[in-house]
C-alpha positions in Angstrom: 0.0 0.0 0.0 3.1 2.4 1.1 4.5 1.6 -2.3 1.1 2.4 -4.4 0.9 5.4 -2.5 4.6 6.7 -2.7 4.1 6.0 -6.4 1.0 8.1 -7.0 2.7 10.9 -5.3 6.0 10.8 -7.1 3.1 11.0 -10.1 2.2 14.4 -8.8 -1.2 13.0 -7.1 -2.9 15.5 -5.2 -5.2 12.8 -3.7 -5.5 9.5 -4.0 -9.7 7.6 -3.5 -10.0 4.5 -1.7 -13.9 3.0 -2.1 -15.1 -0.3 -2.2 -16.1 -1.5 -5.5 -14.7 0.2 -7.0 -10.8 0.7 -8.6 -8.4 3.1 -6.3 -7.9 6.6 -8.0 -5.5 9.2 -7.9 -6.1 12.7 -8.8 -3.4 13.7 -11.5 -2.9 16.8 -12.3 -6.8 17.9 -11.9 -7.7 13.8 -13.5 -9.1 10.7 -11.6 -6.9 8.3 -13.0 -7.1 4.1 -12.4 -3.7 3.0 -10.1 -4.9 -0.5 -9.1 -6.2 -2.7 -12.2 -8.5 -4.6 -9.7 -11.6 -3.0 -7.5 -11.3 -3.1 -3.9 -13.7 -5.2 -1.5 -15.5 -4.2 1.5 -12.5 -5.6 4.0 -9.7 -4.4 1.8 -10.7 -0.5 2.5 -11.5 -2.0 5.8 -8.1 -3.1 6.5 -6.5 -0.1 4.6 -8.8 2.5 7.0 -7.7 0.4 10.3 -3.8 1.4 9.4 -4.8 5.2 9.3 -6.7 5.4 12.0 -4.1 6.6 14.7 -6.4 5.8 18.0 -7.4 2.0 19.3 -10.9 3.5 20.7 -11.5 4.8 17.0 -10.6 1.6 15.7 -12.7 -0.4 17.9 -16.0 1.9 16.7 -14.9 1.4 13.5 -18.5 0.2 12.2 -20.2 3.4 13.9 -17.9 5.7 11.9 -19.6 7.5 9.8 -17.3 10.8 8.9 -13.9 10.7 10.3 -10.7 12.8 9.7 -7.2 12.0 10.6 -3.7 12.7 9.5 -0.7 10.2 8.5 2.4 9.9 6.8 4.7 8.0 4.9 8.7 8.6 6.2 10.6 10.2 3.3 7.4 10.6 0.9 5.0 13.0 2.5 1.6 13.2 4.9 -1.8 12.7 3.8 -5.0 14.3 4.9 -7.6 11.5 5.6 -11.3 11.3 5.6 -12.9 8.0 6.4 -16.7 7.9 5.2 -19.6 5.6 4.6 -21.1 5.8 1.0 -23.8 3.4 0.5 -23.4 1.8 3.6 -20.0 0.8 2.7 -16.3 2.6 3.6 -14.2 4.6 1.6 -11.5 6.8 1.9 -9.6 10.2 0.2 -6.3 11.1 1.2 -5.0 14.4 0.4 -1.6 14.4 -0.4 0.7 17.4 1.9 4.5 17.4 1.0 6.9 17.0 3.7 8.9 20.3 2.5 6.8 23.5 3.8 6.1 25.6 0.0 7.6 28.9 -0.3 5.3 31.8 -2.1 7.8 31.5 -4.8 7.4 27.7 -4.8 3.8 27.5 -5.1 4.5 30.6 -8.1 2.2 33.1 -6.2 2.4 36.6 -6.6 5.1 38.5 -4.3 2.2 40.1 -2.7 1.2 37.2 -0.6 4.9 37.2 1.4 3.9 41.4 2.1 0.4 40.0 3.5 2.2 37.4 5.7 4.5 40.6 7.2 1.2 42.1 8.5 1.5 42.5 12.2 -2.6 42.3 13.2 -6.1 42.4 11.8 -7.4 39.4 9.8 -6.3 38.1 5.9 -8.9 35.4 4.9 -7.7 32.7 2.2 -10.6 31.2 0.4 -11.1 29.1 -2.8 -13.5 26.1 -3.5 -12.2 22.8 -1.6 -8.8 21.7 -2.8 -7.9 24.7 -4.5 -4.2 25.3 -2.4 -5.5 27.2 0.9 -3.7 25.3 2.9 -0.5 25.5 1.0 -1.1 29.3 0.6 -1.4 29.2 4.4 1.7 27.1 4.9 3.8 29.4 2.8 3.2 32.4 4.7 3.2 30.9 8.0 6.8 29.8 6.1 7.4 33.3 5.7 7.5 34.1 8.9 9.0 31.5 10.6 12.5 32.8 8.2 11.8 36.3 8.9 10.4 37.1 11.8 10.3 36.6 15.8 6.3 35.0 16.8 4.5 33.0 18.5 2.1 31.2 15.8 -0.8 29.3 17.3 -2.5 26.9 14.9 -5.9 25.3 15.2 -6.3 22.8 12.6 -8.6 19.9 11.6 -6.1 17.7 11.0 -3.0 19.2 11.2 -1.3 19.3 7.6 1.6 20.6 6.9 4.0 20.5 10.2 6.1 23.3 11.0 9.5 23.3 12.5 10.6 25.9 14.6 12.9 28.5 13.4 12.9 32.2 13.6 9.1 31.0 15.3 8.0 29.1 18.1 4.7 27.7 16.1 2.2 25.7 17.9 0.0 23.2 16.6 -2.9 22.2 17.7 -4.8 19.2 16.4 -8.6 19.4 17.0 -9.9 16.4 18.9 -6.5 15.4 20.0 -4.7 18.6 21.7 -8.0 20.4 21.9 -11.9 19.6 22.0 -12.9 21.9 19.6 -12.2 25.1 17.3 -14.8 26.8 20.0 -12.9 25.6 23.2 -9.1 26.2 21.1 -10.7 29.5 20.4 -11.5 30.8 23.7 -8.2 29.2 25.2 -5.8 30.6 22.5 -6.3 34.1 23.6 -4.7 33.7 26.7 -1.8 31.4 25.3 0.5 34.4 23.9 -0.1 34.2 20.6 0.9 37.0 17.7 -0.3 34.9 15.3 -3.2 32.9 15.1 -4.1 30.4 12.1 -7.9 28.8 12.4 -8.1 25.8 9.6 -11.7 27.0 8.2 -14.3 29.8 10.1 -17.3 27.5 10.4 -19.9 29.0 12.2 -20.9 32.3 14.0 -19.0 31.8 17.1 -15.6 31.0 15.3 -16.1 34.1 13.2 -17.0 36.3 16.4 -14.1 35.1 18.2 -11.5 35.2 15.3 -12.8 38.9 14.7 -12.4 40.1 18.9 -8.6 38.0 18.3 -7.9 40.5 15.2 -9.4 43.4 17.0 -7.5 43.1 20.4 -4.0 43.5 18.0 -3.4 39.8 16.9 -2.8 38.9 13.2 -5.7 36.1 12.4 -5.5 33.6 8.8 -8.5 31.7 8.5 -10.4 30.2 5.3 -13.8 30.5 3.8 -15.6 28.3 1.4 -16.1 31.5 -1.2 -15.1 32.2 -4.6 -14.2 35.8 -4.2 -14.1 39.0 -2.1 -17.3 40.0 -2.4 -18.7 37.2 -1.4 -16.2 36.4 1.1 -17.1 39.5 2.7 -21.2 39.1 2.3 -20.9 35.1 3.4 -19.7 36.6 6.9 -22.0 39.1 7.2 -24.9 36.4 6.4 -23.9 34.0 9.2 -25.2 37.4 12.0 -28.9 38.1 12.7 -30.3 41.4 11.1 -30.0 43.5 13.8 -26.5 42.7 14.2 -25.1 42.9 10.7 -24.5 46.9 10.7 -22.1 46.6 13.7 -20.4 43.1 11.8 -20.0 45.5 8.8 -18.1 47.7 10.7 -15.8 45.9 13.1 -15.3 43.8 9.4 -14.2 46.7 7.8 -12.1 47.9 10.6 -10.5 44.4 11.1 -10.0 43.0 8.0 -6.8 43.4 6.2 -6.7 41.3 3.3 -8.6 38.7 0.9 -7.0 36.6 -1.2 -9.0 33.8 -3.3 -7.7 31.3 -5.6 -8.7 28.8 -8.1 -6.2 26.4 -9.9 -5.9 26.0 -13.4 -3.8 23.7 -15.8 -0.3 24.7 -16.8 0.9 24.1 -20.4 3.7 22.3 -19.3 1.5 20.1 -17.1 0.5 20.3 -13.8 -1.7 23.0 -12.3 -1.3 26.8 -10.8 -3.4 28.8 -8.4 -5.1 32.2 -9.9 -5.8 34.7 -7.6 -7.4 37.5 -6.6 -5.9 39.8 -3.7 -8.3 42.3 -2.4 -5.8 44.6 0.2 -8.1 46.4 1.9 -8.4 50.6 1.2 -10.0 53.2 2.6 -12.5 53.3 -0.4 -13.1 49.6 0.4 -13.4 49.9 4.2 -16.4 52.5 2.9 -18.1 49.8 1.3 -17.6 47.4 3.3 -19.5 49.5 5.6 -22.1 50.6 3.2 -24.1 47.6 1.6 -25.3 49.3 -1.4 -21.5 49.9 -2.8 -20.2 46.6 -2.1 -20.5 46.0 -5.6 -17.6 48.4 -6.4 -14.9 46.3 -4.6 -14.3 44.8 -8.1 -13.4 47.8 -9.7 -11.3 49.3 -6.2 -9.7 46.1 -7.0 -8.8 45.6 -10.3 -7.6 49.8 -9.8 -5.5 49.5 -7.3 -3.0 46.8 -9.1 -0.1 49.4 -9.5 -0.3 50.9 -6.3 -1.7 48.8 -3.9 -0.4 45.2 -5.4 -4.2 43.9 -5.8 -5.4 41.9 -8.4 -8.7 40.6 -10.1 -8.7 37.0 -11.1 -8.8 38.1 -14.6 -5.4 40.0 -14.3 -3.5 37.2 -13.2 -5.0 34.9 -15.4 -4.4 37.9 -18.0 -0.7 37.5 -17.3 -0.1 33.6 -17.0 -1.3 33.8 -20.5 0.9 36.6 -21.8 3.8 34.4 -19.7 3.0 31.4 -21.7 2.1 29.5 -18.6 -1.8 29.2 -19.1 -3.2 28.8 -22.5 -5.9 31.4 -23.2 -8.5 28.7 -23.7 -8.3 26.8 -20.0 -7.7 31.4 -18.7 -10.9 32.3 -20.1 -12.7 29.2 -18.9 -11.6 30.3 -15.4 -12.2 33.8 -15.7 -15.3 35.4 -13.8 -16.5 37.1 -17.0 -15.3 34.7 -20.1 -16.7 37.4 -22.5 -14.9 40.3 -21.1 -11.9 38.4 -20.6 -11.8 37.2 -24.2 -12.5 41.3 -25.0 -9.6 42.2 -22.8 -6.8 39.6 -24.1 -8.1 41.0 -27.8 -7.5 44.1 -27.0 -3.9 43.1 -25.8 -3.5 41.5 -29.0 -2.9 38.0 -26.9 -6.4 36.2 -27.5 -7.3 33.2 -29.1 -4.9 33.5 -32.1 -1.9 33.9 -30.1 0.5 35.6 -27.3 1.8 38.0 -29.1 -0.8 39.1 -32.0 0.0 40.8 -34.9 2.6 43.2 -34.9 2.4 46.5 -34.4 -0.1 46.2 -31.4 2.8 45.9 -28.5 2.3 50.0 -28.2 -1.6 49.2 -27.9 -1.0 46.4 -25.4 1.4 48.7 -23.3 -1.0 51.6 -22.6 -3.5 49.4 -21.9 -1.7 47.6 -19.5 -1.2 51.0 -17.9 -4.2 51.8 -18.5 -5.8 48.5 -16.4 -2.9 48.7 -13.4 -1.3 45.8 -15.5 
């Protein structure tokens, strides 16, 4: 099993599926692919599920297991994120894969701006993507960040623990939910008093998590979490949703005083194979701390956004993707499937004279391409 495994990641597998009945699968490079040419039984995921569960007592309630998530690792290959399920009565298994190495921003090929969000010294930066789109290797790499350039205390709260963090420049503390702590609620309400100037919540679940992540940002501590949202926007109106009515006003404002930066990413396919995070990175203004506060201009956060490229660093998903194709490191087909507005996209990359038939275009349009690159904080 070690071997299948080791051999799916050297294959660039980002998670490997384990159900009964069925063949195991890796995901390749954004592809289910076939690894074992027979299907699994019943007691082989069985047996395979009893090896990753790392408690006897969870072993022994095996049968009453019906959602369970662990962590384990192979020495010298890497550590998986596990969740054991039940799928028509019957078990199965996905294993995401973590490397043992912690990523670097330049690693992972994200935009400088990320290690400048990680040097923020309070307030909250949110990270949020559609699951398994790299937010917790985004996370990793500026928790890496600091741990080379700076003096902290990091506090982690994670669900399992993923990547694992040795100390450097930074004492980093992590915390395993279930094992080292109850909850996120109970890790939450403890953390405050554990001297923390930096403090990492795997995902912001519910109202209380959010409320006390927010009184942690507001009290002069630096607070990453995750979302479940595609962008800013709705990053920003998801949060305000989870409060009753007569609360949200006050939410809008101790959000907009708070928050410091939102960065979303999807992945796409590289050229060359394998895949690359676009993102958006909304830093936070005093134009978009006004609408923040003021429901009926949250809709100009896009445009604040895609603005304040050349001075602020921010970006819209459509200028990176803009640039990975220029680069030659997306081809304009998958960008423009990923962009938010394909049609304006398409219009845009046209206009560059990089579109559909080619980076580059024909000559005589680099002028045209270079004022409007100005002209769109390219």
């Amino acid at each position: 099993m070690q071997e299948l495994f080791k051999a799916a990641v050297e294959r660039g597998a980002s998670d490997i599926h384990i159900k009964a009945g069925d063949f195991m699968r890796a995901r390749i490079h954004g592809e289910l692919q076939a690894l074992t040419q027979q299907k699994l039984t019943v007691d082989q995921v069985k047996g395979i599920a009893m090896q990753l569960i790392p408690h006897q007592d969870d072993r022994d309630r095996f049968e009453k297991l019906l959602d369970y998530d662990c962590s384990w690792g192979i020495p010298g290959v890497g550590r998986f994120r596990v969740n054991i399920m039940k799928q028509r009565g019957s078990p199965m298994i996905v294993m995401r894969s973590i490397p043992i190495e912690i990523p670097s921003v330049e690693d992972l090929g994200l935009p400088p701006i990320i290690n400048r969000i990680a040097a923020f010294e309070r307030g909250m930066v949110l990270v949020t993507g559609v699951t398994g789109s790299g937010k917790s290797s985004t996370m990793a790499a500026m928790i890496n960040w600091m741990n080379r350039h700076k003096r902290l205390h990091v506090v982690t709260l994670e669900n399992p623990i993923e990547f694992l963090h040795r100390d450097n420049q930074c004492s980093i503390t992590q915390r395993d939910i279930g094992t080292d702590t109850d909850t996120f609620e109970s890790g939450l309400r403890s953390v405050l008093r554990q001297d923390p100037d930096v403090i990492l919540i795997g995902e912001m679940r519910d109202k209380t998590t959010i409320e006390t992540a927010l009184k942690a940002a507001e009290t002069g501590h630096l607070v990453i979490s995750t979302l479940h949202t595609k962008n800013s926007v709705q990053t920003i109106s998801r949060i305000i949703a989870v409060f009753e009515p007569s609360e949200q006003e006050m939410i809008r404002v101790r959000l907009s005083e708070s928050l410091q930066a939102v960065v979303s990413q999807r992945l796409v396919q590289r050229k060359q194979g394998g895949r690359v995070a676009a993102m958006e990175v909304m830093l936070m203004t005093s134009t978009i701390r006004d609408c923040v506060r003021d429901p009926e201009r949250m809709e100009e956060i896009p445009d604040l956004i895609e603005e304040g490229r050349s001075h602020y660093g921010s970006q819209t998903f459509d200028q990176h993707l803009m640039g990975l194709v220029r680069s030659g490191e997306v081809d304009f087909d998958v960008a423009k499937a990923a962009a938010n507005n394909p049609s304006d996209f398409d219009l845009k990359m046209n206009m560059f004279g990089t579109g559909a038939s080619g980076a580059g275009g024909p000559q005589g349009t680099s002028g045209l391409a270079d004022e409007m690159t100005k002209m769109m904080g390219g």
